[in-house]
Each structure stands twice: as C-alpha cells, then as structure tokens.
N, C-alpha and C positions, 0 to 999 in steps of 0.2 A: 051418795053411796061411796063407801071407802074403797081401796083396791081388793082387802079381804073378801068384800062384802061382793062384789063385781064378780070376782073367780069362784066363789059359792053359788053365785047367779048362772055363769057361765059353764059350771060344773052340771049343773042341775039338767040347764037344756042340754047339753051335749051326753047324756047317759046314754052309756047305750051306744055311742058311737052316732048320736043324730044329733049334729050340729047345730046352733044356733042360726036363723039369720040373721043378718048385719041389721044394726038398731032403722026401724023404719024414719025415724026422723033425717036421716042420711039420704043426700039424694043420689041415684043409681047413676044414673048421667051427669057429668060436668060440661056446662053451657059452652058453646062455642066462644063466645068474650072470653071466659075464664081461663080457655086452652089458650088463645090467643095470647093471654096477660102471660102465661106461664111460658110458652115459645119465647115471650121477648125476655123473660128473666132467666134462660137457658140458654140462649142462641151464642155462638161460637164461630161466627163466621172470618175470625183471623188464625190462619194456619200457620203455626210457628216451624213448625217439621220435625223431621225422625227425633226424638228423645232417649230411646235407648234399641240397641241391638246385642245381640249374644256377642261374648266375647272371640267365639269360634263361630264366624260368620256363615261358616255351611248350615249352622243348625238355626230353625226357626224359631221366633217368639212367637208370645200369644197372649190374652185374655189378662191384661193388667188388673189388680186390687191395691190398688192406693190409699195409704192411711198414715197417721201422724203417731207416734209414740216414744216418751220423753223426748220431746224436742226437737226428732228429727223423722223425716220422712220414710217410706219403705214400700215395697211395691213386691209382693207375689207375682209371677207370673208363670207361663206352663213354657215349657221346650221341645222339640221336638227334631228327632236326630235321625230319622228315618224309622227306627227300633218302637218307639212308643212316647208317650209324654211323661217329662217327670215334672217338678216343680221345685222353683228357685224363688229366692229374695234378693234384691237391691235396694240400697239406699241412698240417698238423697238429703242436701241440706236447701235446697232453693224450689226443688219438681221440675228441675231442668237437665240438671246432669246428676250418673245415677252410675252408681260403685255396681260392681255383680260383687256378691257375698259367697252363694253356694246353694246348694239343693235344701230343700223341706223333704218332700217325696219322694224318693229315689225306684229305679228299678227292683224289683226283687224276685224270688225264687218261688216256685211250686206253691202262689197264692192267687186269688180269685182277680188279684190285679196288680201282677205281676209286670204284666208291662204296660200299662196303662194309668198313671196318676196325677191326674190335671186337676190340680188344687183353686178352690176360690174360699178366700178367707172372711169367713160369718161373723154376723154381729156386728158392722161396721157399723160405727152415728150413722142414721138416717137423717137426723135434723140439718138441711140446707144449710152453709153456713156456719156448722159448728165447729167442732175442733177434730171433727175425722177421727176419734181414738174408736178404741176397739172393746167390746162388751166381752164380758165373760161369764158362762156357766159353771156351775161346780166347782169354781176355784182354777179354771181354766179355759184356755184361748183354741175358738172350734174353727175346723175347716170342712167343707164338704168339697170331696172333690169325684170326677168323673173317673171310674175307675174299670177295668177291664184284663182279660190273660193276651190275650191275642195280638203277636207283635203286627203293623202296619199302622198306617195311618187308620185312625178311628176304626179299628177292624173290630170281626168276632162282638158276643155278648158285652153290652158299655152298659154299667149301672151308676148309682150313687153309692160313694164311700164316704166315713166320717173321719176326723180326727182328731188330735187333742194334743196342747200341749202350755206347758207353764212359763213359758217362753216365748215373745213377740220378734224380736230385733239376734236371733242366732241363729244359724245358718249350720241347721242341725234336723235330725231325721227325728220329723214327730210320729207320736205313737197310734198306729192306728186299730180303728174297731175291726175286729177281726173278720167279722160278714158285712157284703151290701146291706143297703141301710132300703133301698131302693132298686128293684130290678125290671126288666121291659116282663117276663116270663112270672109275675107277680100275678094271685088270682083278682088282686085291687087292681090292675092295672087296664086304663082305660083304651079306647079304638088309637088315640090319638099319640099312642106313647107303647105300643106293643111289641117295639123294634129294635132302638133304639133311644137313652136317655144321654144325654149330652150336659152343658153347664147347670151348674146350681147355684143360686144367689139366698142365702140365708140374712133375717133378718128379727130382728125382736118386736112382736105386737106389743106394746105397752098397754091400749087398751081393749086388747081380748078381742078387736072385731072379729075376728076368725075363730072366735074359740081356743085358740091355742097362745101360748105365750112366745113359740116360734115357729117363723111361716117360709117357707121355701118355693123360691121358681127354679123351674126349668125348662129347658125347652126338649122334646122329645121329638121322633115321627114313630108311626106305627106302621103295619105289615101291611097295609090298605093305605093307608094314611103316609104318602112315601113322602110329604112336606113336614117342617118343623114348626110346631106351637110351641105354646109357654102356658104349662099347666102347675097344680099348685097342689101342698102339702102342709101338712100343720104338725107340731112334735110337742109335747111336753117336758121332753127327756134331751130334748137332740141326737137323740139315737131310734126311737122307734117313730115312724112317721106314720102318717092317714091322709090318702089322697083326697081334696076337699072337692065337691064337685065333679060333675061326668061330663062336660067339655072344658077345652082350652080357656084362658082368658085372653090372649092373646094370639090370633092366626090369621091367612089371610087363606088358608085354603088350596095353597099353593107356592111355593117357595121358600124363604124360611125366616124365620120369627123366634130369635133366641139371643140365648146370653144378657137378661135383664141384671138392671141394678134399679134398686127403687130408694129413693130420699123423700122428704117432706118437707114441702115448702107452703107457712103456713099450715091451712089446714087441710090442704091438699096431696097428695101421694101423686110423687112424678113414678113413672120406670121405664128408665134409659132402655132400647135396646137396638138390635139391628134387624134389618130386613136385607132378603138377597133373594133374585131372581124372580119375584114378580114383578121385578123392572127390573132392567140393566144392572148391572154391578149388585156393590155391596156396600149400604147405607144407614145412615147411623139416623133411629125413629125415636119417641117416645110417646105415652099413653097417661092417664091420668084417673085416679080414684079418689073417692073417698072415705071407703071402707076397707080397702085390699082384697073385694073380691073382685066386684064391679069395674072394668076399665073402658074408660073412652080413648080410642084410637085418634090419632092427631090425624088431620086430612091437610096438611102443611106439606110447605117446601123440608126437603132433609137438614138433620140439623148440621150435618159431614156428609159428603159426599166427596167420589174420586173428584180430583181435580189437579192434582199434581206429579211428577213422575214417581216421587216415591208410595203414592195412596189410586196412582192409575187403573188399578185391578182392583181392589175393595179397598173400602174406606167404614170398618166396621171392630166390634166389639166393645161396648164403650167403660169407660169406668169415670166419671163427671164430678168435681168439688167444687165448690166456691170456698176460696181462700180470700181475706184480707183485700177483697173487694172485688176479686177477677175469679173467673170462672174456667175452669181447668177441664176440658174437655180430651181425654188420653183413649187412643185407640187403634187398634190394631190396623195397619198399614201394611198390604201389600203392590209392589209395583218393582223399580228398577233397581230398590236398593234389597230387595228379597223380603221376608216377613217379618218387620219390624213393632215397635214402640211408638207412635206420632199423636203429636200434641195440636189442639186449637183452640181457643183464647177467647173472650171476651172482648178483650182490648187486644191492640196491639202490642207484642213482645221485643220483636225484632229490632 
C-alpha cells in the first residue's frame, strides 16, 4: 500500500471524527528485555555540568530543544524573569558552549498570552541518531508553545499557542496564530487536563498510526486531577487539533509526569520525560511504544537524577540526541548555581 493509498485508508476510518485503532499486528506492551536493551542504548550516567545560563543571571532558564541546521547547533529555550516566560535561541558549534542570540516570543500587549510564551520547537528528526534537523509544514518552521495573560509564575488561564516562521537560526519575533490552539476551558477537554496545559512536544507521524499526520503531547493537571499527566492530540493542519483518547498516556496518579520528547530507535518509540514528587526531587524517566498511543512505563533506576550542587534540587526536563556516537542528554538544572542548562553523556566528556 502506497502513502496515498494509507491516508485514503486512514481518512476513511477517522470520518466522522472516530479514529482508527493502532494496526493490530503492533504489539500494546514492550517486553521487559526490550525496555532493558533501550535503558542501555539511552543511559547517561556521566555528568558533564552547567552548559548554558542566561546571560542576566537573575532570570531563569528552562525547557531546552536542540537541533542541528546548516552546520551548526541551536537550542530554543524559555526564560523567566519574574513577569512571565518568553522564549530565546542560542547557538552552538560543539553542544558544549552556546552564544545567547535573542528572543523568538517576546512579551506583548492586550493578547490571550500576553505574558506568557514558552515556546518548544515541532517537527524535530525523531530518528535516534540522525542529523537533528527540523521538518516543515506549509513552507514553514512550527512551534507550539505554552501560552497565557496572566503575569507570575505559571499563573491564570495556560493553554497551547502555535507559531510559524521561515526562519530557523534568527533571533527574531515569529508570527503567531492569533487564538489558543488548545485550552483547559475546552468542551474536548478531558478530567485530566481541566486546569491547567503546560509543555507541548509536536512531532510528525509518518505512518498515520494515530490517524493524524501530527501528534502532540503534553502534560496538563485538572481541577480534580491536581497532578500532571501527559495526554495527546492529533492535527492535520498544525493549527486545529483533536484530543486522541479520554485518559493520559503517561501519569502516575500523583505528582508529575511531563515535558516529553519522543524519538525512534529502531522500531521502537522512546519518550523522554520527567517525573517529580512521587519520589523525592525531580527526575529525568522515559517510556516506550510502538504505535504512539500505547506506552510502557520504565520501572528502572533514573536516567538523571540530582546528584550534584548544581542539579541538587531537580535534575529534570530533558531534551536527548545521539550525535557521532555519544549521547547528549540536556536538561534543566536546578540547585546552587540557580535554573540552569546541564548536560550528561554517555561517555565521559571531561
């Protein structure tokens, strides 16, 4: 069956708004050996340290997307200055030391997320391994990011915003969709997500398991539901979404479960993400599919955890590559040097 021939299939069962299930020949569960083999093809147990901080030390970082285009590195990240979050890029020739450029999303005026715009940059290669560059829709480069009016830390109404722009590596204010894309006050919107929607990780289904050609996590909590899951969304457009399913795919029922990145290793689907407070601190987990609905939860040691003065307080949000044979494990750091950038390795760096 060709891909025409697949999206005609996929169109058919999804009329209507009733989605296809994932091909049965796919199994729901991945075996315990199989998580195991993928823990060892992951694992990051040498901690290099802090990799980047704001250059106005008062204000924190957060939530890295790292990606390769022409030739050199670059890295999204959110900021936070007391006032709300905007979003910047950095760049980088090695993934070790990292220029600040300037904002993507800046602050604005008398709009639905006016002070609230914490960008993660969609479409990244999921293939383990490859060259990290970055997919495009319509002749342009998307972002979904967490967007809100209400100045504080994650205060007031937080939904999903989109954005767009023709430009990867400028340190320039992309154009955004005028409305949430995504809101907690939504009549689709599930127990688990009625509150509060936090990051989004967009990525391209190639083979339509989901029915949709792009699929979206995030992690939310709801008005009952005071912990955070990681529930999912499907778009044909990148602008109108369909929440897929009426529970989480990721939750523990209590503490929180968010900020995924998913890759594909083999024929398996990793997605990176963190856990906090149904243990100590803040921990970097991941899970594994092989459809993008279905996820099996690792019951493993952390693949990051605190262990150092600068990652003493959490040791979380991850964004994970394998480059040129080592494994680039980037994630948000806090402890004595404030909320940093902090890298750990595969091999030893130092």
């Amino acid at each position: 069956m060709n891909r025409f021939q697949q999206f005609l299939l996929v169109t058919l069962c999804c009329w209507g708004g009733f989605c296809c299930k994932p091909s049965p020949q796919l199994p729901v569960e991945v075996a315990v050996e199989r998580m195991q083999e993928v823990y060892e093809r992951i694992k990051t147990p040498y901690k290099y340290g802090v990799v980047f901080q704001h250059s106005d030390t008062s204000k924190l970082v957060d939530s890295p997307t790292i990606f390769r285009h022409e030739g050199h590195w670059y890295m999204t990240y959110i900021v936070f200055d007391g006032k709300g979050y905007e979003t910047w890029l950095a760049k980088s020739s090695n993934l070790l030391d990292w220029q600040e450029l300037g904002r993507l999303l800046s602050f604005t005026q008398d709009s639905w997320d006016a002070n609230q715009k914490a960008g993660y940059l969609a479409l990244v290669d999921t293939d383990w391994g490859a060259g990290n560059e970055v997919g495009t829709h319509a002749g342009k480069y998307w972002m979904s990011y967490l967007g809100g009016a209400t100045e504080g830390y994650e205060a007031g109404t937080l939904g999903v915003g989109m954005a767009n722009s023709e430009h990867l590596n400028m340190a320039e204010e992309w154009e955004r969709i005028a409305a949430p894309v995504l809101l907690p006050g939504d009549s689709s919107a599930r127990w688990f997500e009625t509150d509060k929607i936090y990051k989004s990780h967009i990525i391209r289904d190639e083979d339509l398991l989901t029915g949709y050609p792009f699929v979206m996590y995030y992690n939310a909590k709801g008005d009952t539901a005071t912990y955070e899951s990681i529930g999912m969304a499907g778009s044909e457009d990148m602008v109108n979404w369909t929440r897929i399913g009426e529970e989480p795919v990721i939750t523990r029922g209590e503490g929180i479960c968010g900020d995924a990145q998913v890759v594909k290793i083999d024929d398996v689907y990793v997605m990176f993400y963190f856990g906090a407070f149904w243990k100590p601190g803040a921990f970097e987990r991941f899970a594994c599919s092989y459809d993008l609905v279905h996820w099996t939860d690792w019951e493993g040691e952390d693949l990051v955890a605190p262990s150092e003065p600068y990652d003493s307080q959490y040791a979380h949000k991850p964004w994970v590559i394998r480059w040129e044979g080592v494994t680039y494990h980037f994630y948000n750091a806090v402890g004595d040097q404030g909320r940093v950038i902090a890298l750990a390795t595969s091999v030893p760096l130092n």
